[in-house]
N, C-alpha and C positions, 0 to 999 in steps of 0.2 A: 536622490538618485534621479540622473533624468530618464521620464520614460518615452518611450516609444511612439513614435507617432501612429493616426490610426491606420494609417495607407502603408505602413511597416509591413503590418500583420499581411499575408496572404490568403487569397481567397477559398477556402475549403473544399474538395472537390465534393461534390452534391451526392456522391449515390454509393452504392454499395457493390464493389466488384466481384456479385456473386461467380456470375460466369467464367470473366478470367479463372476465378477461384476453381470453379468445376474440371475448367480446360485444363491446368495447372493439377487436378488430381489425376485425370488419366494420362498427364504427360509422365508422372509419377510411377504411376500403374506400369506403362509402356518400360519404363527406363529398368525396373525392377524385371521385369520378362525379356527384354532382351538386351539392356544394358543402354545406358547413358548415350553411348555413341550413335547407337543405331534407332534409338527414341527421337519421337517427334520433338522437336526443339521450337513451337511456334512461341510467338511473343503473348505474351499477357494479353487480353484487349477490351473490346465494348463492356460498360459497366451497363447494369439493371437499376432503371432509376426503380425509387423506392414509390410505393403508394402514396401519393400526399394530397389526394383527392380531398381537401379539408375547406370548410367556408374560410379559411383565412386566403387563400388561393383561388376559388373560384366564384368572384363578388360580383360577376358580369350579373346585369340585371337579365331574369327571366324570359321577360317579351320584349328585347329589344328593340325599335323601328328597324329596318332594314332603308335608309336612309340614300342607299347609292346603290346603280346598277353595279355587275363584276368590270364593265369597260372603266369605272374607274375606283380603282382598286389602290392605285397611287395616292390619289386624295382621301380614301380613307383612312390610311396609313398615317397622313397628313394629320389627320383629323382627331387620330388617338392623342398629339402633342399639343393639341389648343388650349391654352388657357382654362381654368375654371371659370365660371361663369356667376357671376353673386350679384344679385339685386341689385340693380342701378341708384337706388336710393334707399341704401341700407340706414334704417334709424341708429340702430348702436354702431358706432363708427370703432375700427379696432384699434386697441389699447397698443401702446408701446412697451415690452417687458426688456429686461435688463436684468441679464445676469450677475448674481449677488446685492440682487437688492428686494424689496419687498415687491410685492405683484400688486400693481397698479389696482387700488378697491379692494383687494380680499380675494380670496376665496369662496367665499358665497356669492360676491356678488359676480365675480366671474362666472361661477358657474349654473347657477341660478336666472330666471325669465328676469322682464323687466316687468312691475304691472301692467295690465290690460286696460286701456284707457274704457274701452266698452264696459269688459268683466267686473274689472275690479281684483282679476284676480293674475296670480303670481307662482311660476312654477318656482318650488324649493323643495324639491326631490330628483333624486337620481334615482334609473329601475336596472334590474337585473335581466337577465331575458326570461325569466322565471315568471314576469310581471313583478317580482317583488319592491316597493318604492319604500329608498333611503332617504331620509330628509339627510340636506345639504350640511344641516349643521352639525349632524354625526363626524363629519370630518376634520373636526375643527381639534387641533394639537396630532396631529397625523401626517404623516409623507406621505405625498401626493405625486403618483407619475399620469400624468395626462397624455394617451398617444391620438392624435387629430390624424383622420384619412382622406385623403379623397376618393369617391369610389364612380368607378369601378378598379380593382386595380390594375399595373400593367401585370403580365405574365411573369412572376416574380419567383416561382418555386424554386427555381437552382440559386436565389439569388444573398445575398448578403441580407438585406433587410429583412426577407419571409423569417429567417434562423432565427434572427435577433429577436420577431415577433413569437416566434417560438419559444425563446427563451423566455421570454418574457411572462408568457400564458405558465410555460409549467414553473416560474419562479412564484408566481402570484401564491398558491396556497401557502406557501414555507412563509414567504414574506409577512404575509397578513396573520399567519399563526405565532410567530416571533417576534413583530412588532407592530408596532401601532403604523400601519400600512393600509394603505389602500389604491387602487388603478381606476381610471377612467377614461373609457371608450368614446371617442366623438369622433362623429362619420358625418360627411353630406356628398352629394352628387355633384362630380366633375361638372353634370351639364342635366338638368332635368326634362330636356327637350328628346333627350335619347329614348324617353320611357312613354310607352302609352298611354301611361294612366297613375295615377298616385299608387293606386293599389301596386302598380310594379315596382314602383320604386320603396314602398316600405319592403315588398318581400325581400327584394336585394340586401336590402338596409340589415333585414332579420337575420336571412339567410351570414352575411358577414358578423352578426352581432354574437351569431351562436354558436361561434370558434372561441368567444370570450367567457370568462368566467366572471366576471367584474364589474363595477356598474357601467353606466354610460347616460347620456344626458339622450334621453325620448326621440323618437324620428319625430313626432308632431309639435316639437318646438324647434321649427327650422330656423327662428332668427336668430336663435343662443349658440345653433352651431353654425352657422354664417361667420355669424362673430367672432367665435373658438378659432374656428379653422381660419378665418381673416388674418386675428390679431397672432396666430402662430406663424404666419407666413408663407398658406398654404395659397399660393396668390400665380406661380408661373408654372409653364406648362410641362414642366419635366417634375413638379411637385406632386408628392403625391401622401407623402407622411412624415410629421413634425412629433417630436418627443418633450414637455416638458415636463420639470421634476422640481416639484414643491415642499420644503421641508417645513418641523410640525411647527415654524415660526414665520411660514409662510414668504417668506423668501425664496426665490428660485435660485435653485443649484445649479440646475444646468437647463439648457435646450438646444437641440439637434435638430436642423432639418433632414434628420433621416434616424432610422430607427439606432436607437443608442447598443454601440458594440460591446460596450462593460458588460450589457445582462450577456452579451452569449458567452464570454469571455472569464466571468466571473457565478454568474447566476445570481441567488439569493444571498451569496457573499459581500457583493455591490452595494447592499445599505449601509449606512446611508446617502448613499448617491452621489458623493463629495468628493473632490478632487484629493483631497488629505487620505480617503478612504481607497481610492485606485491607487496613491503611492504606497500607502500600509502593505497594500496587496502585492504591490510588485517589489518590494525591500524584503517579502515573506516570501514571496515567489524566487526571491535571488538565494535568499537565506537555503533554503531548501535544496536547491541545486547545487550550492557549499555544501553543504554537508552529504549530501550525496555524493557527487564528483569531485574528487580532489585537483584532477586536472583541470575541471573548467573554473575551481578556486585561481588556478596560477594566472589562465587566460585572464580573469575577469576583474582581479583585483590588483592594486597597483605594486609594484616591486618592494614600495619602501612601511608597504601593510600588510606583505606575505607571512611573514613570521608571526605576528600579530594574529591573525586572520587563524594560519596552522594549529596553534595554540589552543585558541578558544573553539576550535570545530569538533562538535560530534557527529559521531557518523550518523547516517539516515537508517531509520531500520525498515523491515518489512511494513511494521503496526504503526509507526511514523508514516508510510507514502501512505499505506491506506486511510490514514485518518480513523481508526477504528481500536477497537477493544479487543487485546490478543487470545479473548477466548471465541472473537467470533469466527465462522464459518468458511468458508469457500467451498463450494460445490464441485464435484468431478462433471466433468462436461457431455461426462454420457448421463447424469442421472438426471432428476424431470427438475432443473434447475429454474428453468421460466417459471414456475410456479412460486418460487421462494422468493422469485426476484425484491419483494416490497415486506421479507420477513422480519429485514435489520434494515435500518434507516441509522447512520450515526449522524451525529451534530460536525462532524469534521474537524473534531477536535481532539481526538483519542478518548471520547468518554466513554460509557458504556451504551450499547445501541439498544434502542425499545423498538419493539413490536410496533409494527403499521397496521400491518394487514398479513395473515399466516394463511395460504391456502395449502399448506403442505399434506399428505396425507399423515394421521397420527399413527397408523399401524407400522410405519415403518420406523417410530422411535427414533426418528433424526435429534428432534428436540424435545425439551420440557423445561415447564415452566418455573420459576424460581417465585418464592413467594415475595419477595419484595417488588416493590413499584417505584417508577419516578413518574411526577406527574401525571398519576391517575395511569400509566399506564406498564403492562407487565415487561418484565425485564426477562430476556432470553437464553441462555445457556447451552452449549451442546452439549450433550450426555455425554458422562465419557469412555462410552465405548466407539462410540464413532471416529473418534481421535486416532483410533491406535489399527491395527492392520488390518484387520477380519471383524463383521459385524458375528454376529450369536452364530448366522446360519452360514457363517463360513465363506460370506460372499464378500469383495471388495467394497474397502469402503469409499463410500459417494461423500464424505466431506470430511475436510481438515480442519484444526482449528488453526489460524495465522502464527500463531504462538510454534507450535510445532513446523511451520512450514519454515520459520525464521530459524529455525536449526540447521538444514540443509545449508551446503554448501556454496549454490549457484541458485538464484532465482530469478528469473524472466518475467516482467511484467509488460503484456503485452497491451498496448494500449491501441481494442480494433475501431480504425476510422473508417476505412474504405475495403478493409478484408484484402488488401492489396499484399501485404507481407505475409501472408497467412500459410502459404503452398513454403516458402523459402525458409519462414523460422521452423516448421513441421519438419521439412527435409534435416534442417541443422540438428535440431532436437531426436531425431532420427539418428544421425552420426553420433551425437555425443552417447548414445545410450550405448551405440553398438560398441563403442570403445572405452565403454564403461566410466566415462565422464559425468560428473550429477549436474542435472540442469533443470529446475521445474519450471513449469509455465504458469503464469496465474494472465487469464483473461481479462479484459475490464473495456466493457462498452462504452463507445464517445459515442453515442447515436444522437450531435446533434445540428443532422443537417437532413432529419426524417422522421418518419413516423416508426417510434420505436418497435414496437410492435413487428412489423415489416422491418426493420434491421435484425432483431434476434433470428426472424424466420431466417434470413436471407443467412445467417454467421452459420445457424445450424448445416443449414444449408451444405455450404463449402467446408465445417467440418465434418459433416458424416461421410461425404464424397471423395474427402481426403482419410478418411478413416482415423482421426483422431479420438482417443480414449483417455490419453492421460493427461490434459489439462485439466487445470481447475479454473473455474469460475469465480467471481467476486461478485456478491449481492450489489445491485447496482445501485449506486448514490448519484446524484446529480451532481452536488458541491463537489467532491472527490474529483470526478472524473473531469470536471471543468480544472478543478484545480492539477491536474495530473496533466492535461493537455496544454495547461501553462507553460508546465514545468519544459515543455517540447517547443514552446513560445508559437504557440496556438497553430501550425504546421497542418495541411488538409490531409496528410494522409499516413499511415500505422505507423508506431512507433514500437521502440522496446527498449524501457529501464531497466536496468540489471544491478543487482546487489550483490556482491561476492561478503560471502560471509568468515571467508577467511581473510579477507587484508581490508576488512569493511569499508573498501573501495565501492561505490557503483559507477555504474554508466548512462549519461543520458540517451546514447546514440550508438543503442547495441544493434540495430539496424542495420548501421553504417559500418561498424565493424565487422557484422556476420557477412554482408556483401561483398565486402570486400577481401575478408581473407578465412570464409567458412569456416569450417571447426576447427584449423588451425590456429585462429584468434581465439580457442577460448584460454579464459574465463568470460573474452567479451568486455573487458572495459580498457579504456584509454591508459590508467593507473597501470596496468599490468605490463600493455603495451610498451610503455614508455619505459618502464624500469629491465624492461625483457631487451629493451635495445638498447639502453645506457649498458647496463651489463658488457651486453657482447661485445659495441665500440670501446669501452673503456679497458677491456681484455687486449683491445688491437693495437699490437705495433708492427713497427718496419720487419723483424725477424720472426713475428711468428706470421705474417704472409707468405713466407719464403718456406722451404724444405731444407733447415739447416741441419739437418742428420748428416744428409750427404752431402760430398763434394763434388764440384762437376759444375756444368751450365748452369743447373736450378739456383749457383751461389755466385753467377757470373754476372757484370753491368757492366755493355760499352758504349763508349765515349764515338757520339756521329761525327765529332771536327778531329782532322789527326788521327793516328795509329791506335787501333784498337787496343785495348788494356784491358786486362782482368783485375774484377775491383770485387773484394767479400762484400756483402752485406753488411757483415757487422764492422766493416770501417767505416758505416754511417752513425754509428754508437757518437752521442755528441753531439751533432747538427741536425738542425733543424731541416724538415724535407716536405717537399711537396710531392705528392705521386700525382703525377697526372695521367688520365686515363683517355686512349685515343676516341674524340669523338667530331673530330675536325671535319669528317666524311657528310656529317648532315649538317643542317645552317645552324642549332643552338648552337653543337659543338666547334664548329667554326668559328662563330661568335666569341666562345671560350680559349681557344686558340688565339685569337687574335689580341684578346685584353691580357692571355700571360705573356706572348710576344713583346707586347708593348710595357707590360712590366716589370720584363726580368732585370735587365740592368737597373732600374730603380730599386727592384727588392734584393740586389745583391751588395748594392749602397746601404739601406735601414738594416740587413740580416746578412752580414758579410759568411757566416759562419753556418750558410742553408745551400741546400742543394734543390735540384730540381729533378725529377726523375720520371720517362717517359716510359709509358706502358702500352704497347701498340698491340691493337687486338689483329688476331692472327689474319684477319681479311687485307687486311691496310698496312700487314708492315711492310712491304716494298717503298709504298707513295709515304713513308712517316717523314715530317718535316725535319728540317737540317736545324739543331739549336745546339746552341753551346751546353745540352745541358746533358746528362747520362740518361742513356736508356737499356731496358731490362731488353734481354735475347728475347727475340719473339717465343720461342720452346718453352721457356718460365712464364711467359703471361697467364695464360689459358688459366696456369694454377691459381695464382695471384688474382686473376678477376672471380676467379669461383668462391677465393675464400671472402672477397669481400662483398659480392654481388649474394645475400645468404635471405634476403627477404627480394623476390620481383617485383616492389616499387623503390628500394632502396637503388638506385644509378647514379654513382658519385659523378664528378668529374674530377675535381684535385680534390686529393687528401691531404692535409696538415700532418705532421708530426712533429714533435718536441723535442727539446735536447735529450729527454728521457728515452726516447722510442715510441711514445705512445701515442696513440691518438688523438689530437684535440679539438680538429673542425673538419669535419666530412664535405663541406660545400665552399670551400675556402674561396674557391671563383665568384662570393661574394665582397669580397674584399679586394680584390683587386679592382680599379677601373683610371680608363682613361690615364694608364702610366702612373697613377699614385696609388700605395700600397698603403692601406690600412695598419693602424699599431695592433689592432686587435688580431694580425692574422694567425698567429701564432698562441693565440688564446682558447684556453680551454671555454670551448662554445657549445659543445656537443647538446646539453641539455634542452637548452634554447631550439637549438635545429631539430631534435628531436618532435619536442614538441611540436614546431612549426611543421613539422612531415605529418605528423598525426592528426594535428588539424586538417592538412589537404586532404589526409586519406579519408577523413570523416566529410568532407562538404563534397566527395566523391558521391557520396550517396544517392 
């Protein structure tokens, strides 16, 4: 499968739009007190960035020279793009690596001093920021990711590579716990002339070191990371961070001059680091989206493998997206759910999830413990009284288990990036209840373009302001929720999957559909969609547009060349018809006009035994053009466009019909061009068009 390039993917919007969100509750508030109309209608707008006041973002050294008066403020600017600055006669001269091949000397000796011609001696330890010193040869049969910086860095917080370093830092514990893993830190100064004194420059050095968890090669062996950063290519002035990745046979898998997009994209899913290993991902990533959406099975795979494809699919279930074990939890979003956040940790694989860390309180008997273990650690259960409606004291219960929530009819999974969707799906989820439609919401955090922390505040936030009670929450997983933001093909801003449990349909792009046709789209997916319009056009012929009860005009078609004549309807029983619908008055429909112009006498040469029938809407029937062909009384339109105009993005221009009566191509103006008429026109195509509509209505979003 080919994938994606990396400049495919779009940039993630940075912050978290608490505010819109707020603004968006009392525009709610308002509309509920004195109605919709007369509610304030402002646009969503400024997002609240998030706190990310972290040493990975603020590396500038402490006492920096102040170097230039404000008169030139142009040349400092200048001055941020200079080149790095490295020893004019650096002893260890840097190494050329080569992807898929072994690293030039090892791994020790890469990363390790050269001896000291003085000493005699030899650095071969790497330290923690702890002080803790690893000898070098601990790493020996280990994946090795080495990230090299230049510091200071630029203002990088909203940017693509800060995420990625993010991801990277909270991938490191899972990695190193899972497998023989390990990262290393190597830093040196863009220009050591910036800094008043050594001392300034270790603190900077520190200050950036203690965003990391992982080792790193010492600030006081400056020629190893000269070297490092040299031989990675850390050499021009827009450089400023090189990723390489060492596998445990010491070959490099990869290297980027920029922080590698797989860890935000996948996390500690990425091992081992290998191109074989990003296509597994994205063949599991499509897999899953089959089975999930039926529709975007049709889009995505080829004609002569749909049947194939149909066959072998099962559907997705709830405990399938979550990756989890259908006894675990989900939390009600009013109850102190931050707190459980790190109660269930699954592997992302449906096993059973262990205990990380429980700060939950025990009095309230959410949980207890089961006596078995994996791995030395306790395995988690929910009581189950919690499960079912009313706890003991008769209060709402504050968790579900996934299992039961997979019964319900309708399920929302809303996946919050930017809290942008958040005021729209509330409102829908609002309708659906009041009309007694089942719709639940399940939460799930992507918080990764922030300091998490600061995202839960900011979600609480804009839900208690919107006065939200009946969502549930999902124990946040890392893996999960990257893999869940895949599944949206890594998009910066909220999403919503939907599962219908009656036609085990889902939807990737229940957003798109709620936007675009409110609660009148539910159940919410494409599946339902499409079949709810095949339905209705495959019911549509030439006489049930018409009012054949009666007689009179409503059964009447005249002829614009020659003496008018009264023609039934059903003497079109037999031939093949076109309705065309007046839209000649604007430039498409002109357009349209002009190409069936030009191809009536060709398509009455291929279809001697078709008619062509003119439908003029009531503004334009005086100026309707003169054709050889029949047209309906302007008094029967009006009906005729209303039965066919029954969704407002459905605006035919020619209808197709069959020798049958029935409908077979609603957009037949495709077929026609340039005076030659398609053999297909007359083809039953509807399913095709359909789709393609429901595609548009979705990238409407």
């Amino acid at each position: 499968m080919a994938l994606l390039d990396e400049d495919d993917f779009p940039s993630p919007w940075p912050s978290f739009r608490i505010e819109s969100t707020l603004r968006r509750a009392k525009e709610m508030e308002e509309e509920k007190r004195v109605g919709a109309a007369a509610a304030a209608t402002a646009r969503l707008i400024d997002a609240i960035n998030n706190d990310r006041m972290r040493a990975l973002e603020t590396a500038g050294p402490p006492n920096k020279k102040v170097k230039r008066s404000e008169a030139k403020e142009e040349e400092e600017e200048d001055e941020e793009d200079k080149a790095p600055i490295y020893p004019p006669h650096m002893k260890r001269k840097p190494i050329v690596i080569e992807q898929n091949k072994s690293l030039p000397g090892g791994v020790e000796s890469f990363l390790c001093s050269r001896k000291n011609k003085k000493t005699k001696e030899k650095r071969d330890f790497l330290v923690r920021f702890s002080g803790e010193r690893v000898p070098v040869t601990s790493l020996r049969g280990k994946h090795l990711v080495i990230c090299a910086f230049l510091l200071p860095l630029p203002n990088i917080s909203d940017d693509d590579d800060a995420r990625v370093c993010r991801a990277m830092i909270d991938s490191y514990p899972k990695l190193c716990e899972l497998h023989d893993f390990e990262m290393i830190m190597v830093a040196r100064m863009r220009d050591q002339a910036d800094f008043s004194s050594k001392e300034d420059e270790e603190a900077a050095f520190n200050r950036f070191f203690s965003a990391f968890p992982c080792l790193a090669v010492p600030f006081s062996d400056s020629r190893s990371r000269d070297f490092i950063c040299s031989s990675l290519g850390l050499t021009r002035p827009d450089s400023f961070m090189d990723v390489l990745i060492v596998d445990d046979k010491e070959v490099v898998v990869r290297q980027s001059g920029m922080a590698d997009p797989f860890f935000l994209w996948y996390g500690s899913r990425y091992f081992p680091f290998t191109q074989s290993r990003v296509e597994a991902l994205s063949v599991e990533r499509e897999g899953m989206k089959i089975r999930m959406d039926p529709i975007h099975m049709e889009f995505s795979t080829p004609k002569d493998q749909i049947d194939q494809v149909k066959a072998s699919r099962t559907p997705l279930s709830l405990v399938d997206l979550l990756g989890c074990h259908p006894s675990d939890l989900l939390w009600k979003c009013t109850a102190d759910w931050e707190d459980k956040k790190m109660c269930f940790v699954g592997d992302g694989n449906g096993n059973q999830l262990v205990l990380k860390r429980c700060s939950a309180n025990s009095n309230k008997k959410v949980l207890q413990k089961c006596s078995g273990s994996r791995n030395d650690q306790h395995v988690l259960r929910p009581c189950s009284h919690t499960t079912t409606g009313r706890d003991d004291n008769d209060n709402a219960k504050v968790a579900v288990s996934v299992s039961e929530l997979s019964c319900k009819r309708l399920v929302g999974v809303y996946l919050c990036i930017d809290g942008s969707f958040m005021a729209e799906l509330f409102k829908v989820h609002q309708q659906c209840v009041a009309q007694g439609l089942e719709l639940e919401v399940v939460l799930v955090f992507l918080p990764f373009f922030g300091d998490f922390t600061s995202f839960v505040h900011n979600a609480k936030l804009g839900m208690n302001a919107l006065k939200i009670s009946s969502w549930w929450v999902a124990s946040y997983n890392d893996e999960i929720s990257r893999r869940l933001w895949g599944m949206c093909d890594y998009e910066w801003s909220d999403k919503l999957l939907v599962l219908d449990g009656a036609t085990k349909a889902g939807e990737l792009n229940g957003r798109g559909l709620m936007n675009n046709l409110g609660v009148e789209g539910y159940p919410f997916t494409s599946y339902n969609l499409v079949e709810k319009l095949l339905s209705r056009l495959r019911s549509t012929t030439i006489e049930s547009l018409f009012d054949v009860s009666t007689e009179g005009v409503h059964n009447i078609v005249l002829r614009d060349q020659g003496p008018p004549f009264a023609l039934h309807v059903s003497e079109l029983k037999g031939k093949k018809v076109l309705l065309y619908f007046d839209y000649y008055s604007n430039m498409e429909g002109g357009y349209v006009l002009k190409k069936l112009e030009g191809c009536y006498d060709r398509m009455k040469q291929v279809y001697p035994n078709s008619k062509v029938l003119f439908v003029p809407l009531k503004e334009f029937a005086k100026s309707a053009p003169k054709m050889p062909w029949l047209t309906l009384h302007h008094s029967a339109a009006d009906s005729v466009i209303k039965k066919i105009w029954w969704y407002r993005w459905v605006e035919p221009n020619i209808l197709a019909f069959g020798k049958d009566g029935r409908l077979c191509c609603w957009n037949a103006q495709y077929h026609l061009d340039n005076g030659a008429v398609s053999d297909s026109l007359f083809a039953d195509d509807l399913r095709e068009e359909v789709l393609s509509r429901v595609s548009e209505l979705l990238s409407e979003d």
